[in-house]
N, CA and C of each residue as an Amber inpcrd file, in Angstrom:
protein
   687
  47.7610000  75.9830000 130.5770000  47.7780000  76.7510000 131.8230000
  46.5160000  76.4310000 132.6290000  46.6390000  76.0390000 133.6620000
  45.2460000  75.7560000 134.5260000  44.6870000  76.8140000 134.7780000
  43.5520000  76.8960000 134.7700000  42.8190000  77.6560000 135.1550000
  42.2250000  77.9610000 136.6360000  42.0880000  79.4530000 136.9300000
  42.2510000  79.4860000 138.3420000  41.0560000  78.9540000 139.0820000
  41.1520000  78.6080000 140.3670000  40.2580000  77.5600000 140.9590000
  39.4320000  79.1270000 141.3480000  37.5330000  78.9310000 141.4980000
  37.1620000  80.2780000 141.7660000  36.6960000  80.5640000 143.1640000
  36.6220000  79.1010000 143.7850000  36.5430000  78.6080000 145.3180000
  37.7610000  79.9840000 145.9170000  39.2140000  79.6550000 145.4400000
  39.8550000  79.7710000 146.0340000  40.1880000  81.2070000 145.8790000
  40.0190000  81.7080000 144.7080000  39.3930000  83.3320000 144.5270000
  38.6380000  83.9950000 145.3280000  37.5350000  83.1520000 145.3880000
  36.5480000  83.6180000 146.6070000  36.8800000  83.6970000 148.1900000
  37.7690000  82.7090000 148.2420000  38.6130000  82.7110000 149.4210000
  39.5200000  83.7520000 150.0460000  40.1350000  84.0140000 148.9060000
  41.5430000  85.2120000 149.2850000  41.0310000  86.3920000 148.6710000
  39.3630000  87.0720000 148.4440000  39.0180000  87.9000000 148.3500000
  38.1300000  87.8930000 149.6780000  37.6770000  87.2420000 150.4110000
  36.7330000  87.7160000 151.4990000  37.8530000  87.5260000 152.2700000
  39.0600000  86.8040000 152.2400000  39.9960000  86.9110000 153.4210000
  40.4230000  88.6030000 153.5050000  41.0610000  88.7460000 152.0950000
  41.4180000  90.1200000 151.9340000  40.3780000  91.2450000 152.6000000
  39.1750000  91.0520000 152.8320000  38.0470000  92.1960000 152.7980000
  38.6060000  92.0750000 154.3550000  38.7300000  90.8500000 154.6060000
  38.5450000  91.0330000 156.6680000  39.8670000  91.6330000 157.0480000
  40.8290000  91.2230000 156.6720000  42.2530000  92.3540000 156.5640000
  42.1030000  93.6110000 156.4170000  41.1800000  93.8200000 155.3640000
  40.9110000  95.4550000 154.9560000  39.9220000  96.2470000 155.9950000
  39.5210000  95.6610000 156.3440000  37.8650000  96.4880000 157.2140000
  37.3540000  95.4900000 158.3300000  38.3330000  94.4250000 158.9160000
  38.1580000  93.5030000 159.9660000  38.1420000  94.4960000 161.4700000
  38.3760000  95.7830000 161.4440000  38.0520000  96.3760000 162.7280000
  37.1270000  96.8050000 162.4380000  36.7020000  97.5070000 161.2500000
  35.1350000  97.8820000 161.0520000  34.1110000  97.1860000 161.0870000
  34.1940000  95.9630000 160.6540000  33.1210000  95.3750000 160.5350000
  32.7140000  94.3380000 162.2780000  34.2590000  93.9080000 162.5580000
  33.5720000  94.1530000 164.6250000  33.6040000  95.2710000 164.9350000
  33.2440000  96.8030000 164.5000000  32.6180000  97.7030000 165.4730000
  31.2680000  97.5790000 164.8470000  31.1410000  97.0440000 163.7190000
  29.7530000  96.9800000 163.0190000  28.4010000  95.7330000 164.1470000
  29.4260000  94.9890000 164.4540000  28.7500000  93.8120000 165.1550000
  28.3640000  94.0940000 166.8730000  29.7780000  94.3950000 166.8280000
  29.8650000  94.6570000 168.2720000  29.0150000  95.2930000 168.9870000
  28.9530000  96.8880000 168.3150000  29.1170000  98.2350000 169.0350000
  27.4940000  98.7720000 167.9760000  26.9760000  97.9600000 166.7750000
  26.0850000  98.1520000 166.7820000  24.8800000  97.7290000 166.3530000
  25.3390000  96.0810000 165.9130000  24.1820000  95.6780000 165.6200000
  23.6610000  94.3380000 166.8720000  24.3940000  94.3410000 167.4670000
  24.5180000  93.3830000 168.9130000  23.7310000  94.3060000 169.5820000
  23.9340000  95.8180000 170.4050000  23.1110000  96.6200000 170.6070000
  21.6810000  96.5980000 170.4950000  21.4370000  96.7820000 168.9140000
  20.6490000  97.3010000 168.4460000  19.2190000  96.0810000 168.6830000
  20.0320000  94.4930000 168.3440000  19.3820000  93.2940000 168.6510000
  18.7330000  93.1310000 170.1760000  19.7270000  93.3370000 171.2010000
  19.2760000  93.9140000 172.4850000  18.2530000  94.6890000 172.5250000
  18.1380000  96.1350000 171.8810000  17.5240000  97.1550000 172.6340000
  16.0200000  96.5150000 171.5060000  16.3180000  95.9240000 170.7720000
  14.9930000  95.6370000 170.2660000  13.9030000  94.2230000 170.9310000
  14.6300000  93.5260000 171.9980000  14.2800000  92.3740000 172.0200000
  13.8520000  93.2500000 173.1990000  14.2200000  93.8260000 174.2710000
  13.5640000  94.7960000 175.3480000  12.1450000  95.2310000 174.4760000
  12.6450000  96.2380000 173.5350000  11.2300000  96.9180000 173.0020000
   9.9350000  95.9110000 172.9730000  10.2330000  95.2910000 172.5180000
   9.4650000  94.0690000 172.4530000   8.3260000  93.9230000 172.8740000
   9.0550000  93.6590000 174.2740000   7.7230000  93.3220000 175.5190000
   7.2610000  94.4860000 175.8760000   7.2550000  95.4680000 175.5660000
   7.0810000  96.8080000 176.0910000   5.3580000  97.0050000 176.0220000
   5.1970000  97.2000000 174.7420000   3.8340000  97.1070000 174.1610000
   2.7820000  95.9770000 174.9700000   3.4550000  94.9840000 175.3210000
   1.9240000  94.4630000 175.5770000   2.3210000  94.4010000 177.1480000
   3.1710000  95.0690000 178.4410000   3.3870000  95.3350000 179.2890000
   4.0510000  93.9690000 179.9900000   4.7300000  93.3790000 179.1890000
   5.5430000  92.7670000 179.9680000   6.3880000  92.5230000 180.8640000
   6.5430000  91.6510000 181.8300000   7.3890000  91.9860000 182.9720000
   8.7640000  90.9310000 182.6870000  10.0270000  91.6610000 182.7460000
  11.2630000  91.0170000 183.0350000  10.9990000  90.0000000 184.0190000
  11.6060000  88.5420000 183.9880000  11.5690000  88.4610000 185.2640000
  12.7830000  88.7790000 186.3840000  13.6750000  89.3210000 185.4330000
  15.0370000  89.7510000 186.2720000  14.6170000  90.9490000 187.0390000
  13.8800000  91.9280000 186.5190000  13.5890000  93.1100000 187.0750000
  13.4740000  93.4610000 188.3510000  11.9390000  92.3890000 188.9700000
  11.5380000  92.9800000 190.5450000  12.6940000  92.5760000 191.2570000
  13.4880000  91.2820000 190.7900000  14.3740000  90.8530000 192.2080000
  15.2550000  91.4890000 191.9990000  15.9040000  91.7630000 191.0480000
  17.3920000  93.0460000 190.6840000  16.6700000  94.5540000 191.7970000
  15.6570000  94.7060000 191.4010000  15.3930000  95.9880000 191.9970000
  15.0640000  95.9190000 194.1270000  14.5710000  94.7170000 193.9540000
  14.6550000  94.1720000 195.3340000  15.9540000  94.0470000 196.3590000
  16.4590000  93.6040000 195.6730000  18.2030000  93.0790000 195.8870000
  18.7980000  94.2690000 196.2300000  19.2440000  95.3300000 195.3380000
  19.3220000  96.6790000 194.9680000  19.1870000  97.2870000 196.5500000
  17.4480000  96.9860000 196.9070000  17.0430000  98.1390000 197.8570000
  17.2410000  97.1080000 199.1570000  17.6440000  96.0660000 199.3770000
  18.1330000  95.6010000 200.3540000  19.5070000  95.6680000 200.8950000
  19.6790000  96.4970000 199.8800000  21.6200000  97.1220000 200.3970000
  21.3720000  98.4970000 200.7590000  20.2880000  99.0520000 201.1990000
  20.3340000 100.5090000 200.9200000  20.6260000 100.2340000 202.6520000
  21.0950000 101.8590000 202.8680000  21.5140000 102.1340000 204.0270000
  21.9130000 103.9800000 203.7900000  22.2860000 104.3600000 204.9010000
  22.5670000 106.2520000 204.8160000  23.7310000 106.2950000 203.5960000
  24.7280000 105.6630000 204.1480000  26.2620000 106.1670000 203.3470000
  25.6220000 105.8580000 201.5890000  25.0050000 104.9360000 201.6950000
  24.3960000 103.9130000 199.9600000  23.9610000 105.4560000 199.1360000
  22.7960000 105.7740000 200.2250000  22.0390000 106.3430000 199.5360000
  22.6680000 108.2850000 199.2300000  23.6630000 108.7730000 200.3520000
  24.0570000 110.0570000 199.6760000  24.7760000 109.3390000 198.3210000
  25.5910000 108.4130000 198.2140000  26.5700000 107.9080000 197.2130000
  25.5240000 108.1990000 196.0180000  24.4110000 107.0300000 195.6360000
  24.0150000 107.4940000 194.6990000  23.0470000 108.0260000 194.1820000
  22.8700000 109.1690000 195.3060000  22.3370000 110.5150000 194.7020000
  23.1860000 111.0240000 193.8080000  24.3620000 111.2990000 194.4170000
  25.0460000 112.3520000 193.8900000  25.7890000 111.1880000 192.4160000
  25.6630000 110.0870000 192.4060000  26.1730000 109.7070000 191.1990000
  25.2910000 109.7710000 190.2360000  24.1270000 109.6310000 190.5580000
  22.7380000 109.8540000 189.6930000  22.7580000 111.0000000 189.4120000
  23.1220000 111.7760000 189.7390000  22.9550000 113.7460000 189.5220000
  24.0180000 113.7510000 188.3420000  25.0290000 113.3230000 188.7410000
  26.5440000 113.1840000 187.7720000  26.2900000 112.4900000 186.6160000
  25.0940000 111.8360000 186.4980000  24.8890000 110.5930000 185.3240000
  24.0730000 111.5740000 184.5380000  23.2280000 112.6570000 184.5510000
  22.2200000 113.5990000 183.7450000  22.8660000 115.3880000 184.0950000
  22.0900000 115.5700000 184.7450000  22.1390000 117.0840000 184.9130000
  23.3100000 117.9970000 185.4960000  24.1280000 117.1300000 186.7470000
  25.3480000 117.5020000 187.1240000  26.2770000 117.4420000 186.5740000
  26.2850000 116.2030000 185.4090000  27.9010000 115.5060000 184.8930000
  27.8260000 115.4750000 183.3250000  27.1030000 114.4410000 183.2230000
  26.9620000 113.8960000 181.5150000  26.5660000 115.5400000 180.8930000
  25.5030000 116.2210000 180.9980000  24.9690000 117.2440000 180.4850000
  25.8580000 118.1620000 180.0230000  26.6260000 119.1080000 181.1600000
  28.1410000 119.9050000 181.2320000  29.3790000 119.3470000 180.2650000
  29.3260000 117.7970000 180.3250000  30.3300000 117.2140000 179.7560000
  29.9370000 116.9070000 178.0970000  29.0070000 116.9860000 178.2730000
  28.4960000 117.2240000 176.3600000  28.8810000 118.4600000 175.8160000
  27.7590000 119.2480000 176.5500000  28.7060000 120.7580000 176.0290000
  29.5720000 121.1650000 176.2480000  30.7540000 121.2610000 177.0890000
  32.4220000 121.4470000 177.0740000  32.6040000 120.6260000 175.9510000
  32.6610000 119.3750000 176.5800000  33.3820000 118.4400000 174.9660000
  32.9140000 118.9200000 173.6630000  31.9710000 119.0830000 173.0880000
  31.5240000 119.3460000 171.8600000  32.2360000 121.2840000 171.6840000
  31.6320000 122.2160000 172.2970000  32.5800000 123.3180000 172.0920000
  33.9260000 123.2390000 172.5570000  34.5270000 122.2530000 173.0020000
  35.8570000 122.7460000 173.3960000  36.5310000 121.5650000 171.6260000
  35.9880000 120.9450000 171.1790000  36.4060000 120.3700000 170.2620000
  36.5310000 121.5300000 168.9140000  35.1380000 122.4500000 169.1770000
  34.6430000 123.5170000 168.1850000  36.1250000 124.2400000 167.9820000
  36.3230000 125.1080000 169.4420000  37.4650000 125.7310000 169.5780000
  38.3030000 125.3680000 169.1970000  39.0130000 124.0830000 169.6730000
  40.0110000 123.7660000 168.2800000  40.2900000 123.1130000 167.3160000
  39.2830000 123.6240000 166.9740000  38.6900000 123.2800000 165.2050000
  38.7030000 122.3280000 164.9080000  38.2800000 121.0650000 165.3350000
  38.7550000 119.8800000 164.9420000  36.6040000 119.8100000 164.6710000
  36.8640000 119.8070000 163.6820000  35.4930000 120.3630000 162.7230000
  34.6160000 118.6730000 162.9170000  35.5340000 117.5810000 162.5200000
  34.5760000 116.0380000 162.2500000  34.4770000 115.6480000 163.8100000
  35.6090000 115.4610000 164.4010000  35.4720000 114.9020000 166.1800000
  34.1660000 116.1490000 166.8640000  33.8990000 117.3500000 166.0870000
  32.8330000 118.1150000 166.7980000  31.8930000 117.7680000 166.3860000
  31.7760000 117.4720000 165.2220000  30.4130000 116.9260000 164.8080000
  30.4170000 115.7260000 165.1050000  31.1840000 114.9740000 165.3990000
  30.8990000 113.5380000 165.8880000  30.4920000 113.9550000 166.8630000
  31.1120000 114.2080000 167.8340000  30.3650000 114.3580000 169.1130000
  29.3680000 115.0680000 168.9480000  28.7750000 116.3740000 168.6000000
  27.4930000 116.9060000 168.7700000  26.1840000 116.0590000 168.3700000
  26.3990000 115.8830000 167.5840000  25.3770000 114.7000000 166.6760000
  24.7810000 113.4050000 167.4150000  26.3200000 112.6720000 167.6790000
  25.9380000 111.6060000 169.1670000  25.0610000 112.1200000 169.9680000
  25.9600000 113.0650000 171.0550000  25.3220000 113.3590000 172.2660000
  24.1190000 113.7690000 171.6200000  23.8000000 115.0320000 170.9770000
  22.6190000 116.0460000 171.2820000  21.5860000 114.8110000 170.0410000
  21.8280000 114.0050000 169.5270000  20.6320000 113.1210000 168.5230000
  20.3160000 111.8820000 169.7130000  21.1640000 111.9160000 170.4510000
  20.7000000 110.9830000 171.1920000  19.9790000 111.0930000 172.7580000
  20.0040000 112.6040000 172.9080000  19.1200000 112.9810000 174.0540000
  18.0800000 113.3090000 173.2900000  17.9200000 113.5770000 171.9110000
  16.0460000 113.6730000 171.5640000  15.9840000 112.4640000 171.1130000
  16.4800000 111.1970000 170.6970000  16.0210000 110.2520000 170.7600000
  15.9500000 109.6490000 172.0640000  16.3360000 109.6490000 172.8290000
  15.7080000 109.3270000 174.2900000  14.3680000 109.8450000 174.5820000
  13.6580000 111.2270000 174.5930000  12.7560000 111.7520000 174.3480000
  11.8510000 110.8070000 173.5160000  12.3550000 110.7010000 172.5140000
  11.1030000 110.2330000 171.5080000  10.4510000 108.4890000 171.7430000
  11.3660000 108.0820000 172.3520000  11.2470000 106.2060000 172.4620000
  10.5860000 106.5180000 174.0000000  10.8070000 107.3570000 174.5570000
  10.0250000 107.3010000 175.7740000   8.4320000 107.8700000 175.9360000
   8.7540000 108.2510000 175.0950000   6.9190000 109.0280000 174.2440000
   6.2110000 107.9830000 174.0360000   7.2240000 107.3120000 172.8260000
   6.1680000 106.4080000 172.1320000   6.0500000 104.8940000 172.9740000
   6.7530000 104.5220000 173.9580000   6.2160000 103.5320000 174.5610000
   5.8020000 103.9550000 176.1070000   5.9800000 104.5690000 176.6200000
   5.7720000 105.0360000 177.8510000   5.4020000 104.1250000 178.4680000
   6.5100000 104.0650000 178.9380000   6.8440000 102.4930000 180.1390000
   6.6210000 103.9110000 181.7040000   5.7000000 103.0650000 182.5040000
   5.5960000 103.6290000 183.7860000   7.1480000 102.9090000 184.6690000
   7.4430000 104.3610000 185.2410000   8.1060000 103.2010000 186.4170000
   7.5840000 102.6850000 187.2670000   9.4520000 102.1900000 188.3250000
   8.8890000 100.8410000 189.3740000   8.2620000 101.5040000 190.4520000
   7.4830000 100.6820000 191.2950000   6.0090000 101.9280000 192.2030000
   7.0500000 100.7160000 193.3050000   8.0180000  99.8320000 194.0380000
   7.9000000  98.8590000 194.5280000   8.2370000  99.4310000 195.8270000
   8.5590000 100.9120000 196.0090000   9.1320000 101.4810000 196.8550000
   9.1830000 102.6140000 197.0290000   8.8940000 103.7790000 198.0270000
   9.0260000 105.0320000 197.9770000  11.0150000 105.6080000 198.1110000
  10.8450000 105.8560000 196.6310000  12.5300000 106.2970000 196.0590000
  12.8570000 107.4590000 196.9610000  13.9340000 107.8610000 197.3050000
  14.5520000 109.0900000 197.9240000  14.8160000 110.1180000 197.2250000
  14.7000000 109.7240000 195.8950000  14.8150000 110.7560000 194.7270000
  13.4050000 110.6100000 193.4470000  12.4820000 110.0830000 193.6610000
  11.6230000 110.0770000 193.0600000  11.4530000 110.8170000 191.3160000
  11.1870000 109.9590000 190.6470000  10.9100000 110.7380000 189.1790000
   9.8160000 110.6250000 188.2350000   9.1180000 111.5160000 187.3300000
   7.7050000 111.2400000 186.7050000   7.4620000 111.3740000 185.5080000
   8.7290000 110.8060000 185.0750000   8.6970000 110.6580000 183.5720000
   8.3820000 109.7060000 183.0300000   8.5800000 108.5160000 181.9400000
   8.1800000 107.6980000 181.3810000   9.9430000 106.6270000 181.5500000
  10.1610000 105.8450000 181.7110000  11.4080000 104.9420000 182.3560000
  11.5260000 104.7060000 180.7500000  11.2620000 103.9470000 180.1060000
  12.0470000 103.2200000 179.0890000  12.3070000 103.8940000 178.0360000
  13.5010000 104.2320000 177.5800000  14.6850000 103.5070000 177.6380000
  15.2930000 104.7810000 178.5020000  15.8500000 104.5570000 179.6650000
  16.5140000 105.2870000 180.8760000  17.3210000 106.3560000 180.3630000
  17.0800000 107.4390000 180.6730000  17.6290000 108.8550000 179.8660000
  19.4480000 108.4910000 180.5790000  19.2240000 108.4020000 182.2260000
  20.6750000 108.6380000 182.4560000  21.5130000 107.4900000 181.7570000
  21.0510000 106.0330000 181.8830000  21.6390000 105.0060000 181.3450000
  21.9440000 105.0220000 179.8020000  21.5620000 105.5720000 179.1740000
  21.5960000 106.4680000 177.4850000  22.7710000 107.0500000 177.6990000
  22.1030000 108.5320000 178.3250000  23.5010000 109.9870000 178.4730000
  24.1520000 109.4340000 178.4870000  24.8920000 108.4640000 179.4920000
  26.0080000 107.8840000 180.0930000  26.5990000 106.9610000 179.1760000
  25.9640000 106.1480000 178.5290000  27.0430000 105.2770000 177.6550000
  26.8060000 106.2670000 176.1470000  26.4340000 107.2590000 175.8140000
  26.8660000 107.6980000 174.6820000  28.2550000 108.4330000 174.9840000
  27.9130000 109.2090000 176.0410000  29.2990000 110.3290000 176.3210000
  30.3200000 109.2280000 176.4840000  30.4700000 107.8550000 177.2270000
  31.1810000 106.9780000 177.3730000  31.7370000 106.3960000 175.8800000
  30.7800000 106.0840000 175.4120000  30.6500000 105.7450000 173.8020000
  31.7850000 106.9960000 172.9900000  31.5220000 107.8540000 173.1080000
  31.8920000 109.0720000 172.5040000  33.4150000 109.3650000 173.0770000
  33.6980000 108.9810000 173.8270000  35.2370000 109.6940000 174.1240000
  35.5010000 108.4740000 173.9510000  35.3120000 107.2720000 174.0700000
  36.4000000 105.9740000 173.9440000  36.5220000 105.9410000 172.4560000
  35.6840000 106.3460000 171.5570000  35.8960000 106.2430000 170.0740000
  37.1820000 107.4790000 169.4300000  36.5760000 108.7620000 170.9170000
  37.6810000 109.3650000 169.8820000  39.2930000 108.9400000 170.6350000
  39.3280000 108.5380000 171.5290000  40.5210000 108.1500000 172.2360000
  41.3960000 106.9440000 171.3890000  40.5420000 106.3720000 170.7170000
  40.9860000 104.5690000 170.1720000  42.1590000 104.9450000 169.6910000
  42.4190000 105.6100000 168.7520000  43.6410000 105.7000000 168.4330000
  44.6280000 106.6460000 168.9020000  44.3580000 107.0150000 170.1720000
  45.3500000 107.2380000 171.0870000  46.2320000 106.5440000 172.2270000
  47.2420000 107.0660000 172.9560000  48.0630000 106.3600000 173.9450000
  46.8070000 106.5630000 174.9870000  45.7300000 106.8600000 174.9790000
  44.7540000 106.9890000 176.3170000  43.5440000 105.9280000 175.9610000
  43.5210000 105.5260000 175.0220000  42.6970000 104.2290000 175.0140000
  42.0790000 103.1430000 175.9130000  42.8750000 102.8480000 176.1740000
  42.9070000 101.7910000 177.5910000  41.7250000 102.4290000 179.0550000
  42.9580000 103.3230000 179.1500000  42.4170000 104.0700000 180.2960000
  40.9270000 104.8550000 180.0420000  40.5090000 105.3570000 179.1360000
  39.1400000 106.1230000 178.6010000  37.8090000 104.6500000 178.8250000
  38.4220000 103.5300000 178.4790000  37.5220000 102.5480000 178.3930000
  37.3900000 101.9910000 179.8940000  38.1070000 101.7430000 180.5270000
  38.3850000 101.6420000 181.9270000  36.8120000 102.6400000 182.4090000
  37.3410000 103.4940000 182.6850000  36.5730000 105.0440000 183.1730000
  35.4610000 105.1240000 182.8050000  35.2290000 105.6390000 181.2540000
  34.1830000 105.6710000 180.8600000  32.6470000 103.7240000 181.2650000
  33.4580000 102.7530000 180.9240000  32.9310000 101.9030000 181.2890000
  32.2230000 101.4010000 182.7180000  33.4160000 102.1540000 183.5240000
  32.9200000 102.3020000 185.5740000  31.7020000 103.3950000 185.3470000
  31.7160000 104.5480000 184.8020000  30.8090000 105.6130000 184.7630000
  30.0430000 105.3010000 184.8700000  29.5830000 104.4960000 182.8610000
  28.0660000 104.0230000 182.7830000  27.7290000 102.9070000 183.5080000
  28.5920000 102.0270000 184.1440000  27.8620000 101.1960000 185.1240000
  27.4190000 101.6360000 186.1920000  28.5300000 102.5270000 186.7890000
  27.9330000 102.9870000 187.9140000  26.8750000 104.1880000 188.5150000
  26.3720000 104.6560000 187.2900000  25.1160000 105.5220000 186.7610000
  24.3000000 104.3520000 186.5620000  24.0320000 103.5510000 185.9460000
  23.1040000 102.8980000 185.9730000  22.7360000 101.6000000 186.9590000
  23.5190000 101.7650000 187.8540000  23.4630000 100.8640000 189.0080000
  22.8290000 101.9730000 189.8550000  23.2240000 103.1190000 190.1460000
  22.8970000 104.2220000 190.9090000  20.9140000 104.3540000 190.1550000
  20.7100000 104.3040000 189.4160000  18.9240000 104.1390000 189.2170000
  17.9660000 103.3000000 189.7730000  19.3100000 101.8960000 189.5000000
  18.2870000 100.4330000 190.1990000  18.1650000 100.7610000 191.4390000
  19.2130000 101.5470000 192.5570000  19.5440000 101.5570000 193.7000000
  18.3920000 102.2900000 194.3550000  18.2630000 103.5500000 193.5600000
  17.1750000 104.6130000 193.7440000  15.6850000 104.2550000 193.6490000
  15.9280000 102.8270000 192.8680000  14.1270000 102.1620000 192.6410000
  13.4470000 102.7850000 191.6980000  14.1960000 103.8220000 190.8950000
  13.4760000 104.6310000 189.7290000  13.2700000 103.9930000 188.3230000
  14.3860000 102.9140000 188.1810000  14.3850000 102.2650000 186.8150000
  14.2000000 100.9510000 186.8650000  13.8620000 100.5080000 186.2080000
  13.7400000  98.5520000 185.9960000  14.9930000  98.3700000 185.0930000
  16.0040000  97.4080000 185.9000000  17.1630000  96.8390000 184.7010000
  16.7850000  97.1910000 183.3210000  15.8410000  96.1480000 182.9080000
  15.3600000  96.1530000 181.5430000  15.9690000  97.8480000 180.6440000
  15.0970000  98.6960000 181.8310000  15.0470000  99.7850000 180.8790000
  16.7970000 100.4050000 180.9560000  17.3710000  99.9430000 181.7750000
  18.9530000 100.4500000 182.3690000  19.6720000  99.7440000 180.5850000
  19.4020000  98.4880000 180.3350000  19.9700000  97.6410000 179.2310000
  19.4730000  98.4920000 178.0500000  18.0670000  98.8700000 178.0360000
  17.7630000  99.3400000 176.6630000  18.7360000 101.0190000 176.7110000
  18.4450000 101.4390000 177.7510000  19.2930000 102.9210000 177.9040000
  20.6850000 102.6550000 176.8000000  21.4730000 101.7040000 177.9670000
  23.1040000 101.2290000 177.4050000  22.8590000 101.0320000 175.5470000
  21.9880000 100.1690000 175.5760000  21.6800000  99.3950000 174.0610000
  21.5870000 100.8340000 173.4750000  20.7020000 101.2560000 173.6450000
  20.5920000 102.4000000 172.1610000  21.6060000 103.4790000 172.0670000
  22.2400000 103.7550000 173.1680000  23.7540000 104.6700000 172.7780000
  24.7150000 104.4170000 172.3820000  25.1890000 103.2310000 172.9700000
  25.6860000 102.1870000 172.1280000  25.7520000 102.4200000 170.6660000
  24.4240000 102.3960000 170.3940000  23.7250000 101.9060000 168.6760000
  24.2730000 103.1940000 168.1370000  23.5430000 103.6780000 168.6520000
  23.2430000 105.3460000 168.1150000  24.7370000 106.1530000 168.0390000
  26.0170000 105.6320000 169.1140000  27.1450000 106.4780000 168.7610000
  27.9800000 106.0630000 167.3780000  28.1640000 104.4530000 168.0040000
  28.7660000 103.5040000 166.4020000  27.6370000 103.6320000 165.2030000
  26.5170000 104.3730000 164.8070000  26.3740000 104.4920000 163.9120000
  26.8590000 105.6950000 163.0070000  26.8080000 106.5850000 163.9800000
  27.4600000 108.1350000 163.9340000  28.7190000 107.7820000 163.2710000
  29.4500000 106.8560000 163.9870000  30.8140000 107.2610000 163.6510000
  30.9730000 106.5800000 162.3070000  30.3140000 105.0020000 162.3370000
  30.1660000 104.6500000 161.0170000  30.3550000 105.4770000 159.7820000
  29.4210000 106.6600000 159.8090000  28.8850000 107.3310000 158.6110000
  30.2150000 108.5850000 158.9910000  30.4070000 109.2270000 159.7660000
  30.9820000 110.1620000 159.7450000  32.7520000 110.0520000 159.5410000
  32.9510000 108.5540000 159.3380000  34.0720000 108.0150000 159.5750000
  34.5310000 107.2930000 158.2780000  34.8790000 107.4650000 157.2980000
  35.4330000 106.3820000 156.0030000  36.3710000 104.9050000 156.7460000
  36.9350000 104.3590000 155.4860000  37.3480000 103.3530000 156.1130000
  38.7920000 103.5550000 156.4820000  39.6350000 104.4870000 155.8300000
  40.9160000 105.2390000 156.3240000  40.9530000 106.0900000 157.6520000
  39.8210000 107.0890000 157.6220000  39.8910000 107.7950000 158.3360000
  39.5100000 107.6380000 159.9850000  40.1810000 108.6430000 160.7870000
  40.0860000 108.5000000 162.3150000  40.3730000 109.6430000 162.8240000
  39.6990000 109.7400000 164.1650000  39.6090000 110.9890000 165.0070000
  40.9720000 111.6140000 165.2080000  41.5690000 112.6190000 165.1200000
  43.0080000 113.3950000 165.0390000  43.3990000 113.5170000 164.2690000
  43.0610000 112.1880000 163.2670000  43.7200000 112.3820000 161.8580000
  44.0450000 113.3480000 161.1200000  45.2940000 113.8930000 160.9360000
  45.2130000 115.6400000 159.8560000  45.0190000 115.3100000 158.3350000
  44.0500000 115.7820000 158.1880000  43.6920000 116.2860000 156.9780000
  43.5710000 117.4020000 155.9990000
């Protein structure tokens, strides 16, 4: 009897693994270690005050489109990206999940959102990136820019409903939406002259990171959001 070849063992056992956990392991790449490679290659230059060179002309560019209609637009989308929109929409979503009891999609979401507005806090402490001075903003802000609180909020809550949607008939459409949101929140910062790209990418990058890790852990390899258990 021949004996089995172990090449080929090895073969139709890592084939088998990518069959078994081939969507997990691209949300592993994708959604958070691609991220995570990003928001670290930003960090980077932070420390010894490096300048993008995409930054001044993105932010230049930006304020050479400004005009009246530009600028009510994204005020009020910038308001909608933190304190008007994303904020409200954390807490409804997270208690309205409470209410009906759907106990793991609440803790998924609470955990995301609310671990990832004090980690926004804390990365902005510890590097305290000044913002851009290149222009007097219409909305002016005096916090520390990197990594961009609204550009964060915005792709976690984005992050956060497209994960629990995936295995729904609303999939499509959640990614659509949610994806216009966080762009257009974080286009609405460059516009305002308050953020440097850079810090708009690290924002995206670490919610990103920070939701697909959540779900990682809070998620087995069977299990999914609706799922009855």
């Amino acid at each position: 009897m021949r004996p089995a070849d172990p090449l080929a063992n090895g073969r139709r056992f890592i084939a088998g693994l990518f069959r078994e956990h081939g969507r997990r392991l691209l949300l592993l790449f994708l959604c958070l270690l691609a991220p995570l490679w990003l928001f670290v290659e930003l960090a980077d230059e932070i420390p010894e005050l490096e300048d993008f060179y995409f930054d001044d002309a993105l932010l230049w560019h930006a304020h050479a489109l400004s005009g009246p209609t530009l600028d009510r637009f994204f005020v009020v989308v910038s308001a909608l990206g933190y304190q008007w929109g994303v904020v409200p929409a954390d807490i409804v979503l997270t208690l309205g999940l409470l209410v009906a009891r759907r106990w793991r999609e609440a803790t998924f979401a609470g955990v995301s959102l609310g671990g990832s507005a004090l980690l926004n806090m804390a990365t902005k402490q510890f590097f305290q990136r000044d913002r851009p001075a290149l222009w007097e903003s219409i909305a002016p802000e005096h916090t520390f820019s990197f990594p961009s609180g609204h550009a964060m909020g915005s792709a976690t809550l984005a992050m956060v409903v497209v994960l629990l949607c995936w295995h729904t008939r609303f999939r499509w459409p959640a990614v659509v939406l949610a994806a216009l949101f966080a762009l257009t929140v974080g286009a609405s910062r460059i516009y305002l002259g308050v953020h440097y790209p850079s810090a708009i990418l690290g924002g995206w990058a670490a919610g990103i990171a920070w939701v697909s890790g959540v779900y990682l852990v809070l998620y087995r390899i069977r299990e999914r959001p609706w799922q009855v258990r």
